[in-house]
PDB file of the backbone (N, CA, C, O) and the ligand in Angstrom, with CONECT records:
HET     ZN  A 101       1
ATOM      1  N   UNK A   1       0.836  -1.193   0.000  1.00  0.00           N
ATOM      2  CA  UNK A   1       0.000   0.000   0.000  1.00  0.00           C
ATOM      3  C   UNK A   1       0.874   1.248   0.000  1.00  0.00           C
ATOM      4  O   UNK A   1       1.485   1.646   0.992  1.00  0.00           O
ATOM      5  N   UNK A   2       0.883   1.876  -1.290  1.00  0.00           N
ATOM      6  CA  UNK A   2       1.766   3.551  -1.404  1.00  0.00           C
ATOM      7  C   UNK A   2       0.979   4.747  -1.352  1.00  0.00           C
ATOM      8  O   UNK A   2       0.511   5.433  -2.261  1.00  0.00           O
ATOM      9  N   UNK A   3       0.917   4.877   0.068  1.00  0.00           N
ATOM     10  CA  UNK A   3      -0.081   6.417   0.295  1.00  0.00           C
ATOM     11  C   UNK A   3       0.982   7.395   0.810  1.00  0.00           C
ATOM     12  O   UNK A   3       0.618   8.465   1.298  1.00  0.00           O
ATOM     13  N   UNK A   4       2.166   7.101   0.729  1.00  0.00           N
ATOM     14  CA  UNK A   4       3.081   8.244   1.117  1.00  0.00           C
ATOM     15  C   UNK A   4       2.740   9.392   1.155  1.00  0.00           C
ATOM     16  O   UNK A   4       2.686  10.120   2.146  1.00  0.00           O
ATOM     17  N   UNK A   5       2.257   9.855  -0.903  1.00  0.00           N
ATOM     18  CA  UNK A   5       1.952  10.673  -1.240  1.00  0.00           C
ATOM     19  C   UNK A   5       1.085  12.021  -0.688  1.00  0.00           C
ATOM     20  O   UNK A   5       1.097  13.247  -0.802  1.00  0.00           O
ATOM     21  N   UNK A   6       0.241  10.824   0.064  1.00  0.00           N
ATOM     22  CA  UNK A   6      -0.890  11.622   0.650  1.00  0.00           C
ATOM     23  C   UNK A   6      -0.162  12.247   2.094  1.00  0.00           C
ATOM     24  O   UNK A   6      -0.797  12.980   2.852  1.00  0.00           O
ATOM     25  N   UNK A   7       1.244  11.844   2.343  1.00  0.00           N
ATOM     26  CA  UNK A   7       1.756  12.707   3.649  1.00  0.00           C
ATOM     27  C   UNK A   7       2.843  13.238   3.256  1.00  0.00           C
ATOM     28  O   UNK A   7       3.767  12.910   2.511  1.00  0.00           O
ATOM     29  N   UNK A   8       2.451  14.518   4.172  1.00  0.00           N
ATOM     30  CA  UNK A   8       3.312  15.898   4.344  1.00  0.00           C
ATOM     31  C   UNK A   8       4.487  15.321   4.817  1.00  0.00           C
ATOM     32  O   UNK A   8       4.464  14.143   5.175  1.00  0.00           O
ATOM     33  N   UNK A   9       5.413  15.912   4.867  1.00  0.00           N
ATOM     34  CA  UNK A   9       6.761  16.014   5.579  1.00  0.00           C
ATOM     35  C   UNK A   9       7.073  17.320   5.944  1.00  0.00           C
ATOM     36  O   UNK A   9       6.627  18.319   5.380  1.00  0.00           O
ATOM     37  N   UNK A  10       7.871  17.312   6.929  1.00  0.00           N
ATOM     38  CA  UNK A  10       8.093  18.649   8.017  1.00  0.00           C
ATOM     39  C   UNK A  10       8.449  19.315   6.601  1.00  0.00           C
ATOM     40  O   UNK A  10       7.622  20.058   6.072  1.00  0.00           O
ATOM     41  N   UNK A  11       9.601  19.062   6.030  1.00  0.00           N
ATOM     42  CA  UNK A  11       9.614  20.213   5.087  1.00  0.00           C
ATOM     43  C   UNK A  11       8.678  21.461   4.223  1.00  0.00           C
ATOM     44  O   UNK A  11       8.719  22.660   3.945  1.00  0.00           O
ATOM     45  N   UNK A  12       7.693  20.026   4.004  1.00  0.00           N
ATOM     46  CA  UNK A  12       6.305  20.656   3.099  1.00  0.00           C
ATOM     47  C   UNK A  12       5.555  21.561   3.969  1.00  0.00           C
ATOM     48  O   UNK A  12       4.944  22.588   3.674  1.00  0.00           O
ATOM     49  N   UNK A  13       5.745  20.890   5.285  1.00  0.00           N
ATOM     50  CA  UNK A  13       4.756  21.749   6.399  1.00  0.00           C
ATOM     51  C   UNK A  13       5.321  22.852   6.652  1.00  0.00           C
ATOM     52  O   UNK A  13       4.612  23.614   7.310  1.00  0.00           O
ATOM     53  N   UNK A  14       6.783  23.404   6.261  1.00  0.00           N
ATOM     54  CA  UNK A  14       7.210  24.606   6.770  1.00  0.00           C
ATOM     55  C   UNK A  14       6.255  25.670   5.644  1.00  0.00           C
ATOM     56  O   UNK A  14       5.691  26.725   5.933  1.00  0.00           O
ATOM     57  N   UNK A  15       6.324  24.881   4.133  1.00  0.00           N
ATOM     58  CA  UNK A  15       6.447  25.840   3.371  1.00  0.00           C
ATOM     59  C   UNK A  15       4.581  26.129   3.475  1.00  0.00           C
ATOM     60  O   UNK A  15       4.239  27.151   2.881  1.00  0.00           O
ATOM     61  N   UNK A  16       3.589  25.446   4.060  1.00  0.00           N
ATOM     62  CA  UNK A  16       2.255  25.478   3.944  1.00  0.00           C
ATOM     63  C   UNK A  16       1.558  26.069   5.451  1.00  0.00           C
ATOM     64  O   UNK A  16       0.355  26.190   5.681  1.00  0.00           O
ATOM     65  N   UNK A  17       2.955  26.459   6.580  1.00  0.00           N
ATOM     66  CA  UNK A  17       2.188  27.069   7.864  1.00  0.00           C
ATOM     67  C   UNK A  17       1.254  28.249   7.372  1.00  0.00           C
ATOM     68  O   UNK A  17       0.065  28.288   7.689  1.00  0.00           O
ATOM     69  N   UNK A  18       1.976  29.395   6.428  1.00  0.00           N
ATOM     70  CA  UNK A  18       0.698  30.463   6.603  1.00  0.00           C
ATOM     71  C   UNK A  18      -0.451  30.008   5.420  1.00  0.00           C
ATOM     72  O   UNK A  18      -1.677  30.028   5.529  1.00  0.00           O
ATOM     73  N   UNK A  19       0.134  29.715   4.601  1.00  0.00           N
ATOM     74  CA  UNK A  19      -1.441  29.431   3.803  1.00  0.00           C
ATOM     75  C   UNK A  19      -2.502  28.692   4.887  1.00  0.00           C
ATOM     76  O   UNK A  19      -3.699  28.973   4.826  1.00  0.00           O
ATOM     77  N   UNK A  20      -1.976  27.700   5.916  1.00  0.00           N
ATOM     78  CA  UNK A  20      -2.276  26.719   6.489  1.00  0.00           C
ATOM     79  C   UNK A  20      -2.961  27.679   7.666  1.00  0.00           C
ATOM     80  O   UNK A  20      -4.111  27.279   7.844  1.00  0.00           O
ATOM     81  N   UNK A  21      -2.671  28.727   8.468  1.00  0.00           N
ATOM     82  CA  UNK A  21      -3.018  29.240   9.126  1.00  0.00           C
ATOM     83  C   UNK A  21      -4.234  30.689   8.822  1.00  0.00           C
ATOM     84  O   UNK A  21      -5.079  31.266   9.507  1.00  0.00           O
ATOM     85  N   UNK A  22      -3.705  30.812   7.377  1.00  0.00           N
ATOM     86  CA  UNK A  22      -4.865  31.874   6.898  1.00  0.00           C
ATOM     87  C   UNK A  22      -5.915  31.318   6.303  1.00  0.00           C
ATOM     88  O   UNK A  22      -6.628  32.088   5.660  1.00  0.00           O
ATOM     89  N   UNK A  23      -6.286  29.899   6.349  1.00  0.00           N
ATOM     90  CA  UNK A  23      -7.236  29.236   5.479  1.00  0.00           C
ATOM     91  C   UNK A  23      -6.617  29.209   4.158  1.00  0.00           C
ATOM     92  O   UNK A  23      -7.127  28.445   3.339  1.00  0.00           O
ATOM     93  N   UNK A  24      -5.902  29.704   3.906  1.00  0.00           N
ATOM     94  CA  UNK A  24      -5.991  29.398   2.093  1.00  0.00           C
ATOM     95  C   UNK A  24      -5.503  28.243   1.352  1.00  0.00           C
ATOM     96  O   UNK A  24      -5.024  28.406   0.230  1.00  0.00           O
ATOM     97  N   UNK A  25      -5.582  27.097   1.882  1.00  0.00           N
ATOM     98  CA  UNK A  25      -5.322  25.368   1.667  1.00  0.00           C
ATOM     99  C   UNK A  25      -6.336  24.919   0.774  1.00  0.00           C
ATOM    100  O   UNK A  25      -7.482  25.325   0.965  1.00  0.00           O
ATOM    101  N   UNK A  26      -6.081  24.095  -0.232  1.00  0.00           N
ATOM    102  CA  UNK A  26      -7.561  23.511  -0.194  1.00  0.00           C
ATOM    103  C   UNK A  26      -7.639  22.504   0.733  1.00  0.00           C
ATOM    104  O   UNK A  26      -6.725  22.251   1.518  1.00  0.00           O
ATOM    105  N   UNK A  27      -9.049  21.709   0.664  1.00  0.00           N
ATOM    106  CA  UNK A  27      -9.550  20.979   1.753  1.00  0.00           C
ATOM    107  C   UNK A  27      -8.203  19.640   2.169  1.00  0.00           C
ATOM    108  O   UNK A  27      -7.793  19.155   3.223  1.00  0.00           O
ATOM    109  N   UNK A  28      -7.934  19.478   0.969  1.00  0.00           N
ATOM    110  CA  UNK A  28      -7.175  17.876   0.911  1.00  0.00           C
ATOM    111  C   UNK A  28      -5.763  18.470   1.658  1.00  0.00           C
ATOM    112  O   UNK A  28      -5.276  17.828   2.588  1.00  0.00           O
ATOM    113  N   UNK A  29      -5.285  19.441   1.300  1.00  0.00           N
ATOM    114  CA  UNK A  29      -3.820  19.628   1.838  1.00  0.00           C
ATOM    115  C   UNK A  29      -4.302  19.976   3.178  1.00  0.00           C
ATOM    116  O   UNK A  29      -4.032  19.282   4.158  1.00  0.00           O
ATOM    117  N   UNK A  30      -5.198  21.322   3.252  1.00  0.00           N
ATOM    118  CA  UNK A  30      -5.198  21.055   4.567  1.00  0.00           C
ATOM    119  C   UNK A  30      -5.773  19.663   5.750  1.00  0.00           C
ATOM    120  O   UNK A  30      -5.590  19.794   6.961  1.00  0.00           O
ATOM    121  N   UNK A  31      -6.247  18.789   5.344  1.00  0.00           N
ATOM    122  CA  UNK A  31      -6.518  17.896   6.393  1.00  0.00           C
ATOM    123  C   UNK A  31      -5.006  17.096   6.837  1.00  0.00           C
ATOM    124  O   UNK A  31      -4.561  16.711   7.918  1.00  0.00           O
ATOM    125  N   UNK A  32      -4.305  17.058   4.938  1.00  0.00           N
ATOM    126  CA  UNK A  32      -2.830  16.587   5.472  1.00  0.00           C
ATOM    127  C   UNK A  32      -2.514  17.216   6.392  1.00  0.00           C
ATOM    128  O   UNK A  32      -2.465  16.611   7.463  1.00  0.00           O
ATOM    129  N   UNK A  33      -2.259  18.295   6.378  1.00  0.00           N
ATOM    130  CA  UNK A  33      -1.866  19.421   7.208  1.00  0.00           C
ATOM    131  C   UNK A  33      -2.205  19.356   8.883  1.00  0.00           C
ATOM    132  O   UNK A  33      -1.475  19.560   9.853  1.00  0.00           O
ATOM    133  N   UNK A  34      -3.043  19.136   8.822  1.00  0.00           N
ATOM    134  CA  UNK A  34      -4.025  19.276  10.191  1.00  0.00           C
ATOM    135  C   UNK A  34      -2.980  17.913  10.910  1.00  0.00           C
ATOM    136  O   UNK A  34      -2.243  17.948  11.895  1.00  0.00           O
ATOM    137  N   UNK A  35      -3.358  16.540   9.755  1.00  0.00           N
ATOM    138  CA  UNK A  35      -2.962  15.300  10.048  1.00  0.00           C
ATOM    139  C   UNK A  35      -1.419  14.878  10.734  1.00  0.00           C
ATOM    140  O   UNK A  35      -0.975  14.189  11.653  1.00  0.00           O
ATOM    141  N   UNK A  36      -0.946  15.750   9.671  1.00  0.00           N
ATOM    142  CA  UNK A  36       0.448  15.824  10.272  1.00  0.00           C
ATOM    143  C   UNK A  36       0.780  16.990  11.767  1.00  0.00           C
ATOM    144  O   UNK A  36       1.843  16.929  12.386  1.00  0.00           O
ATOM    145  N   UNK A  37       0.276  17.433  11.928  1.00  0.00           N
ATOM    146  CA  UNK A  37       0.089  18.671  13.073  1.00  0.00           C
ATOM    147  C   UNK A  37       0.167  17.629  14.449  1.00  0.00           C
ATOM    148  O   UNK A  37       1.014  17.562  15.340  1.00  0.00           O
ATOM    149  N   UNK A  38      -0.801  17.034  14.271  1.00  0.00           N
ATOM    150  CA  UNK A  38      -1.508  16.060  15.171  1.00  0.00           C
ATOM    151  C   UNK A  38      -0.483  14.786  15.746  1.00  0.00           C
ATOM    152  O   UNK A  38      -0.438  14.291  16.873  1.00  0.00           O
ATOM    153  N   UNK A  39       0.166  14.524  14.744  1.00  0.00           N
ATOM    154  CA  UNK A  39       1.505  13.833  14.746  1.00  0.00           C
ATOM    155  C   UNK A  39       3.181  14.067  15.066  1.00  0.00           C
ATOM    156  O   UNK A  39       4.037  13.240  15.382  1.00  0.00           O
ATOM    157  N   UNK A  40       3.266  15.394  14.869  1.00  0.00           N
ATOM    158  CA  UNK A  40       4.316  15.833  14.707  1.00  0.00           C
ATOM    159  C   UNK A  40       4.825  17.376  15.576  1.00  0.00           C
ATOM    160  O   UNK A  40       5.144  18.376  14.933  1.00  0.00           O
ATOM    161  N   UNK A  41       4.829  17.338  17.339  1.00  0.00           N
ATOM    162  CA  UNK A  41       5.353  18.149  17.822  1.00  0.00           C
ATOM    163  C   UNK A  41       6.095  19.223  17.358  1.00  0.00           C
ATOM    164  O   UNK A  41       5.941  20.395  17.702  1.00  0.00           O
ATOM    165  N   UNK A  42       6.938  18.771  16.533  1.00  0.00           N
ATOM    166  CA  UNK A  42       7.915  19.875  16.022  1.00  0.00           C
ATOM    167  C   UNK A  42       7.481  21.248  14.914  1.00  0.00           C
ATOM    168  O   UNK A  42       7.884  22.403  14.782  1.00  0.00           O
ATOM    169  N   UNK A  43       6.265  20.238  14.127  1.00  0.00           N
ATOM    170  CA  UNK A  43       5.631  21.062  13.351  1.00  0.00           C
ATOM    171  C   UNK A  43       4.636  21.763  14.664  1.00  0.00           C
ATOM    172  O   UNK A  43       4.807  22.966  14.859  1.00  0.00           O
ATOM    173  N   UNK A  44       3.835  21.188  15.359  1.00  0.00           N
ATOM    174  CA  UNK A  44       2.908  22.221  15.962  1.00  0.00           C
ATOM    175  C   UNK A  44       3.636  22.929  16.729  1.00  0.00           C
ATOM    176  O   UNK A  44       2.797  23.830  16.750  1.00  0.00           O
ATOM    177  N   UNK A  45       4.582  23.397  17.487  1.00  0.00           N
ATOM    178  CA  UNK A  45       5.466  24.211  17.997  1.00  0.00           C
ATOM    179  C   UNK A  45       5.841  25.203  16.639  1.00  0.00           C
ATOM    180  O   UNK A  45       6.201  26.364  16.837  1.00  0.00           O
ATOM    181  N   UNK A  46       5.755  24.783  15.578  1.00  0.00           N
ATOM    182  CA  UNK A  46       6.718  25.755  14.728  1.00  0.00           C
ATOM    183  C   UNK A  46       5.600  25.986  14.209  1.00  0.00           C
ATOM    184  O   UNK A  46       5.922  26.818  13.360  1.00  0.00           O
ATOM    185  N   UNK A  47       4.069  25.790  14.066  1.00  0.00           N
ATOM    186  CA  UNK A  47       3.043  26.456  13.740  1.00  0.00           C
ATOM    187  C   UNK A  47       2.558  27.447  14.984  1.00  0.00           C
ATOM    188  O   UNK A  47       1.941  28.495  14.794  1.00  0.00           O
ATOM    189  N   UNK A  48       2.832  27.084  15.913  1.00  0.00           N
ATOM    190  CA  UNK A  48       2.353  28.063  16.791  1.00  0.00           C
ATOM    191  C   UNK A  48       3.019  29.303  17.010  1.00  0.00           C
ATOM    192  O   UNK A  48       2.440  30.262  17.520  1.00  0.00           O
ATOM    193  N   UNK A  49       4.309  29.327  16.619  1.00  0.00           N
ATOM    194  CA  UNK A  49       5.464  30.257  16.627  1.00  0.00           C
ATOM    195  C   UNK A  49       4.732  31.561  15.713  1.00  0.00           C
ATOM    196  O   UNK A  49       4.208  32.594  16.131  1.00  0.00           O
ATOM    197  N   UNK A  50       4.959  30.975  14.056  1.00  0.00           N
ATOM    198  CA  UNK A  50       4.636  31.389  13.007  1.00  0.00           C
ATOM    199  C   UNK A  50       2.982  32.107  13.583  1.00  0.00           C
ATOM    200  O   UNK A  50       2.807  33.311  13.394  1.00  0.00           O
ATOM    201  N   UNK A  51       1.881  31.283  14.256  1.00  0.00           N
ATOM    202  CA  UNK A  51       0.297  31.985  14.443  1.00  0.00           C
ATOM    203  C   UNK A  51       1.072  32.832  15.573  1.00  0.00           C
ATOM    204  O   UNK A  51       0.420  33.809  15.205  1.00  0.00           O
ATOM    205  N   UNK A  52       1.631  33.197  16.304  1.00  0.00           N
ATOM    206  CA  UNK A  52       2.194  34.487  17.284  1.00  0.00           C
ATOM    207  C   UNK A  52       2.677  35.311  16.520  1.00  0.00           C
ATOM    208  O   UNK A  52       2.228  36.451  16.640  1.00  0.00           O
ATOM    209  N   UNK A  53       3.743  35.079  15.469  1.00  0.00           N
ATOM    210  CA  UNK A  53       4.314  36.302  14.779  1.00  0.00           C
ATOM    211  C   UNK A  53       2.951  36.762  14.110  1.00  0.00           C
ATOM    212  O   UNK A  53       2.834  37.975  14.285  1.00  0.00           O
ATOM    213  N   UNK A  54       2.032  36.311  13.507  1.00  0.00           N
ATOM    214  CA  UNK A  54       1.261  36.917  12.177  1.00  0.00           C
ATOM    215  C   UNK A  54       0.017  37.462  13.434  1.00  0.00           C
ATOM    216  O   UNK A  54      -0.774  38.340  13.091  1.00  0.00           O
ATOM    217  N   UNK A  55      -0.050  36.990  14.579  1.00  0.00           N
ATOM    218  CA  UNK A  55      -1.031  38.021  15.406  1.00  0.00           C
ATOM    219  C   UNK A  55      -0.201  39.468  15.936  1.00  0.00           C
ATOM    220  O   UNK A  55      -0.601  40.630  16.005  1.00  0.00           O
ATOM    221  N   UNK A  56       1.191  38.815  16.289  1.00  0.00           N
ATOM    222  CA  UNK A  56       1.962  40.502  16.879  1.00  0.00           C
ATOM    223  C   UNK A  56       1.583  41.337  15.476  1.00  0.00           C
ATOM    224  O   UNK A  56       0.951  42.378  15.652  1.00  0.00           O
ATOM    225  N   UNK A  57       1.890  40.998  14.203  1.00  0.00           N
ATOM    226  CA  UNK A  57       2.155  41.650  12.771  1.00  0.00           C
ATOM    227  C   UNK A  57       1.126  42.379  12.783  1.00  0.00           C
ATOM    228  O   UNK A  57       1.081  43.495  12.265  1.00  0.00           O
ATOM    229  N   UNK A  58      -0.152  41.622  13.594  1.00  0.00           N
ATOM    230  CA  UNK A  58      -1.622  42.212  12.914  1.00  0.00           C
ATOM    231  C   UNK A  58      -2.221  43.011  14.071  1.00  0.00           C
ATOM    232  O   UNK A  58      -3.124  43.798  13.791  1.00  0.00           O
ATOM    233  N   UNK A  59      -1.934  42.929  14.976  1.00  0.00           N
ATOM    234  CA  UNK A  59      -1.883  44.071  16.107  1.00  0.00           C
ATOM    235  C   UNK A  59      -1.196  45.519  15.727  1.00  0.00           C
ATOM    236  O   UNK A  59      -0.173  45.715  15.070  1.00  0.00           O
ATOM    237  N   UNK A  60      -2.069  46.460  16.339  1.00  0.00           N
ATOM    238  CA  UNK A  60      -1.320  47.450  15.863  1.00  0.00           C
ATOM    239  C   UNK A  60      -1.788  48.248  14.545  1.00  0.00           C
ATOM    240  O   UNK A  60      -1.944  47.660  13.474  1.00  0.00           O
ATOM    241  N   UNK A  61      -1.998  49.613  14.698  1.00  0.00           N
ATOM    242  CA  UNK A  61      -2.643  50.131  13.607  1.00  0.00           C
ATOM    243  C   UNK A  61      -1.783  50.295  12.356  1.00  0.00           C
ATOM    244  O   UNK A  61      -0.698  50.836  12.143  1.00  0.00           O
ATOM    245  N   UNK A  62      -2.813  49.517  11.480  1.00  0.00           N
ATOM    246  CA  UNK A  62      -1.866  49.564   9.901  1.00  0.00           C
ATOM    247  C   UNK A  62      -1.916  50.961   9.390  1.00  0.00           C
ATOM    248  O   UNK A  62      -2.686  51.803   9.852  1.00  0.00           O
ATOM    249  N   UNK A  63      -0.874  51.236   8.197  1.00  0.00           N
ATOM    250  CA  UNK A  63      -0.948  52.474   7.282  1.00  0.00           C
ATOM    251  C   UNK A  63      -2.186  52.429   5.864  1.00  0.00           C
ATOM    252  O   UNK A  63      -2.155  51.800   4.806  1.00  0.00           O
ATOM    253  N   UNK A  64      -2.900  53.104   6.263  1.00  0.00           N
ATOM    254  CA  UNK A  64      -4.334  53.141   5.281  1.00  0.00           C
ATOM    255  C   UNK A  64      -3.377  53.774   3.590  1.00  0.00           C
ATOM    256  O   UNK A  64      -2.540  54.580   3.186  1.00  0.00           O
ATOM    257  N   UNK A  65      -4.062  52.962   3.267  1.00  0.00           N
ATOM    258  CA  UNK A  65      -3.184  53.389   1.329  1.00  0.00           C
ATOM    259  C   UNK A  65      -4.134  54.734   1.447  1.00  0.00           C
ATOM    260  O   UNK A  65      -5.077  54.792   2.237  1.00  0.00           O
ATOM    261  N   UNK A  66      -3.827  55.617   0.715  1.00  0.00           N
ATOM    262  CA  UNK A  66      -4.382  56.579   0.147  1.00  0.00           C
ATOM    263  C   UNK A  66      -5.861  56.249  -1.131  1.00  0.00           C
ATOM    264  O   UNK A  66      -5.779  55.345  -1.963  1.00  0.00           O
ATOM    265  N   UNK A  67      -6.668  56.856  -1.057  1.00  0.00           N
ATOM    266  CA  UNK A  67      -7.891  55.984  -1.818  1.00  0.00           C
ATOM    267  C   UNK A  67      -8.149  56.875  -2.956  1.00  0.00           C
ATOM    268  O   UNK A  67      -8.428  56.103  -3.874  1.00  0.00           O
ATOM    269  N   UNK A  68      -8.195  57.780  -3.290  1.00  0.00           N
ATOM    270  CA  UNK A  68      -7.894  58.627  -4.460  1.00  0.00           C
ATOM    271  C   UNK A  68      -6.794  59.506  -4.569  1.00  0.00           C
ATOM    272  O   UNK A  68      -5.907  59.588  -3.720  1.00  0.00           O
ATOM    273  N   UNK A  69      -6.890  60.598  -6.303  1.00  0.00           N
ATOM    274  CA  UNK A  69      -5.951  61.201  -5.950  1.00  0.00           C
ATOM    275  C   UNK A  69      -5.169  62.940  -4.863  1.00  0.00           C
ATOM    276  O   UNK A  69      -4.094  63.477  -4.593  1.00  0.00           O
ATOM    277  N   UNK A  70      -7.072  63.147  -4.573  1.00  0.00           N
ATOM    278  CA  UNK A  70      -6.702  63.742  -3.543  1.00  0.00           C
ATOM    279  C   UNK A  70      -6.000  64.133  -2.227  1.00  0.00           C
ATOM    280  O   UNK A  70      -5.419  65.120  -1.777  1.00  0.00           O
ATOM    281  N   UNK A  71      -6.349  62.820  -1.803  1.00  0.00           N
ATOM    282  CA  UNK A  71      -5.616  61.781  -0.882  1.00  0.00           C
ATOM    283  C   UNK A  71      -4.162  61.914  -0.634  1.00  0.00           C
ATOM    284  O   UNK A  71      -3.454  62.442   0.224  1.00  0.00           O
ATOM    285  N   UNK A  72      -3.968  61.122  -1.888  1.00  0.00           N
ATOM    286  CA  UNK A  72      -2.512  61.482  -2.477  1.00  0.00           C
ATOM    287  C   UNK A  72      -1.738  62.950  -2.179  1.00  0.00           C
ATOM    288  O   UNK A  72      -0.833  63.193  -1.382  1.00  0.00           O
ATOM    289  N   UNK A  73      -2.410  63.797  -3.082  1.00  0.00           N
ATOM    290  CA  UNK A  73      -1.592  65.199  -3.092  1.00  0.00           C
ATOM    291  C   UNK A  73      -1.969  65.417  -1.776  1.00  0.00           C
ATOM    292  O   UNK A  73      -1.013  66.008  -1.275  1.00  0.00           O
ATOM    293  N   UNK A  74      -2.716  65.288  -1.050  1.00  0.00           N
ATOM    294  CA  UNK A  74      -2.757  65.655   0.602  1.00  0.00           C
ATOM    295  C   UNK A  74      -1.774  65.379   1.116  1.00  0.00           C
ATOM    296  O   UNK A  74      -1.049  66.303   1.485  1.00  0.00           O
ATOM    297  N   UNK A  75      -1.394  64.091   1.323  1.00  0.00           N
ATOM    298  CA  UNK A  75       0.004  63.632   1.578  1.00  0.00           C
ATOM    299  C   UNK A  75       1.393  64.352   1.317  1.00  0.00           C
ATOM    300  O   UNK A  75       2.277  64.748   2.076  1.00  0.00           O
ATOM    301  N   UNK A  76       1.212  64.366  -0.234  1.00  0.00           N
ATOM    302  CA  UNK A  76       2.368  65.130  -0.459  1.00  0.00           C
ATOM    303  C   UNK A  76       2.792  66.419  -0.198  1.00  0.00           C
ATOM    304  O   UNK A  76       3.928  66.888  -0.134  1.00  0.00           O
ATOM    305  N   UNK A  77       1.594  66.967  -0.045  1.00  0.00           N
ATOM    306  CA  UNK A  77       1.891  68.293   0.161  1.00  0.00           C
ATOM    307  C   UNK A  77       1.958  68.167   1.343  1.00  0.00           C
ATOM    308  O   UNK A  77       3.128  68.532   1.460  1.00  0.00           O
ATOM    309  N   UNK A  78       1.546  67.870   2.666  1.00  0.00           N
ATOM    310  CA  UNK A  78       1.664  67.622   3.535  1.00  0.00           C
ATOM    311  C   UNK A  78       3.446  67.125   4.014  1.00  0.00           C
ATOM    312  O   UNK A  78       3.901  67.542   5.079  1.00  0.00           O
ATOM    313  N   UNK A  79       4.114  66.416   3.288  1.00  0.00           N
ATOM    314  CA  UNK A  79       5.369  66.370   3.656  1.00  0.00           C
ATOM    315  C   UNK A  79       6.195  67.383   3.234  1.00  0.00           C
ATOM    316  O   UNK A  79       7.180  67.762   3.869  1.00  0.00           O
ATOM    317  N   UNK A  80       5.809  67.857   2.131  1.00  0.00           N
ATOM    318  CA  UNK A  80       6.032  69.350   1.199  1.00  0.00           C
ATOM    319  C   UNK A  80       6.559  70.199   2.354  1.00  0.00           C
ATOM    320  O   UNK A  80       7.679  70.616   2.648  1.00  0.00           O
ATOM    321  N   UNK A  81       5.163  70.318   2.984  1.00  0.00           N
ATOM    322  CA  UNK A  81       5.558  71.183   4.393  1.00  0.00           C
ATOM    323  C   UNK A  81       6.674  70.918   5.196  1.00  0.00           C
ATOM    324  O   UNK A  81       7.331  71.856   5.645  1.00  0.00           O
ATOM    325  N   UNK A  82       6.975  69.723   5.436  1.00  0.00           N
ATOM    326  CA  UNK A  82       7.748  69.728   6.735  1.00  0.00           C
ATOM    327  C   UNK A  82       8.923  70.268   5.652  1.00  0.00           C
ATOM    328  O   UNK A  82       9.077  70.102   4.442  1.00  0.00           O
ATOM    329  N   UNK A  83       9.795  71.114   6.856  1.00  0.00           N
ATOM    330  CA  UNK A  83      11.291  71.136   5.891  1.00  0.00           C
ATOM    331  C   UNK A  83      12.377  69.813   6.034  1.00  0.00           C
ATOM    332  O   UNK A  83      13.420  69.796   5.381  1.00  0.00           O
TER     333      UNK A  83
HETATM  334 ZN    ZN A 101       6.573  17.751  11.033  1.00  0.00          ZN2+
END
Protein backbone atom coordinates (compact mmCIF):
# COMPACT_ATOMS: atom_id res chain seq x y z
CA UNK A 1 0.00 0.00 0.00
CA UNK A 2 1.77 3.55 -1.40
CA UNK A 3 -0.08 6.42 0.30
CA UNK A 4 3.08 8.24 1.12
CA UNK A 5 1.95 10.67 -1.24
CA UNK A 6 -0.89 11.62 0.65
CA UNK A 7 1.76 12.71 3.65
CA UNK A 8 3.31 15.90 4.34
CA UNK A 9 6.76 16.01 5.58
CA UNK A 10 8.09 18.65 8.02
CA UNK A 11 9.61 20.21 5.09
CA UNK A 12 6.30 20.66 3.10
CA UNK A 13 4.76 21.75 6.40
CA UNK A 14 7.21 24.61 6.77
CA UNK A 15 6.45 25.84 3.37
CA UNK A 16 2.26 25.48 3.94
CA UNK A 17 2.19 27.07 7.86
CA UNK A 18 0.70 30.46 6.60
CA UNK A 19 -1.44 29.43 3.80
CA UNK A 20 -2.28 26.72 6.49
CA UNK A 21 -3.02 29.24 9.13
CA UNK A 22 -4.87 31.87 6.90
CA UNK A 23 -7.24 29.24 5.48
CA UNK A 24 -5.99 29.40 2.09
CA UNK A 25 -5.32 25.37 1.67
CA UNK A 26 -7.56 23.51 -0.19
CA UNK A 27 -9.55 20.98 1.75
CA UNK A 28 -7.17 17.88 0.91
CA UNK A 29 -3.82 19.63 1.84
CA UNK A 30 -5.20 21.05 4.57
CA UNK A 31 -6.52 17.90 6.39
CA UNK A 32 -2.83 16.59 5.47
CA UNK A 33 -1.87 19.42 7.21
CA UNK A 34 -4.02 19.28 10.19
CA UNK A 35 -2.96 15.30 10.05
CA UNK A 36 0.45 15.82 10.27
CA UNK A 37 0.09 18.67 13.07
CA UNK A 38 -1.51 16.06 15.17
CA UNK A 39 1.51 13.83 14.75
CA UNK A 40 4.32 15.83 14.71
CA UNK A 41 5.35 18.15 17.82
CA UNK A 42 7.92 19.87 16.02
CA UNK A 43 5.63 21.06 13.35
CA UNK A 44 2.91 22.22 15.96
CA UNK A 45 5.47 24.21 18.00
CA UNK A 46 6.72 25.76 14.73
CA UNK A 47 3.04 26.46 13.74
CA UNK A 48 2.35 28.06 16.79
CA UNK A 49 5.46 30.26 16.63
CA UNK A 50 4.64 31.39 13.01
CA UNK A 51 0.30 31.99 14.44
CA UNK A 52 2.19 34.49 17.28
CA UNK A 53 4.31 36.30 14.78
CA UNK A 54 1.26 36.92 12.18
CA UNK A 55 -1.03 38.02 15.41
CA UNK A 56 1.96 40.50 16.88
CA UNK A 57 2.15 41.65 12.77
CA UNK A 58 -1.62 42.21 12.91
CA UNK A 59 -1.88 44.07 16.11
CA UNK A 60 -1.32 47.45 15.86
CA UNK A 61 -2.64 50.13 13.61
CA UNK A 62 -1.87 49.56 9.90
CA UNK A 63 -0.95 52.47 7.28
CA UNK A 64 -4.33 53.14 5.28
CA UNK A 65 -3.18 53.39 1.33
CA UNK A 66 -4.38 56.58 0.15
CA UNK A 67 -7.89 55.98 -1.82
CA UNK A 68 -7.89 58.63 -4.46
CA UNK A 69 -5.95 61.20 -5.95
CA UNK A 70 -6.70 63.74 -3.54
CA UNK A 71 -5.62 61.78 -0.88
CA UNK A 72 -2.51 61.48 -2.48
CA UNK A 73 -1.59 65.20 -3.09
CA UNK A 74 -2.76 65.65 0.60
CA UNK A 75 0.00 63.63 1.58
CA UNK A 76 2.37 65.13 -0.46
CA UNK A 77 1.89 68.29 0.16
CA UNK A 78 1.66 67.62 3.54
CA UNK A 79 5.37 66.37 3.66
CA UNK A 80 6.03 69.35 1.20
CA UNK A 81 5.56 71.18 4.39
CA UNK A 82 7.75 69.73 6.74
CA UNK A 83 11.29 71.14 5.89
ZN1 LIG B 1 6.57 17.75 11.03
Amino acid sequence: MKNENNWLKCRDMAELVTPYLEGALPVRTRLAAWYHLRLCQACRRYVGQVRATIRFLGTGPRPRAPENENEINTLLEGSQRDP
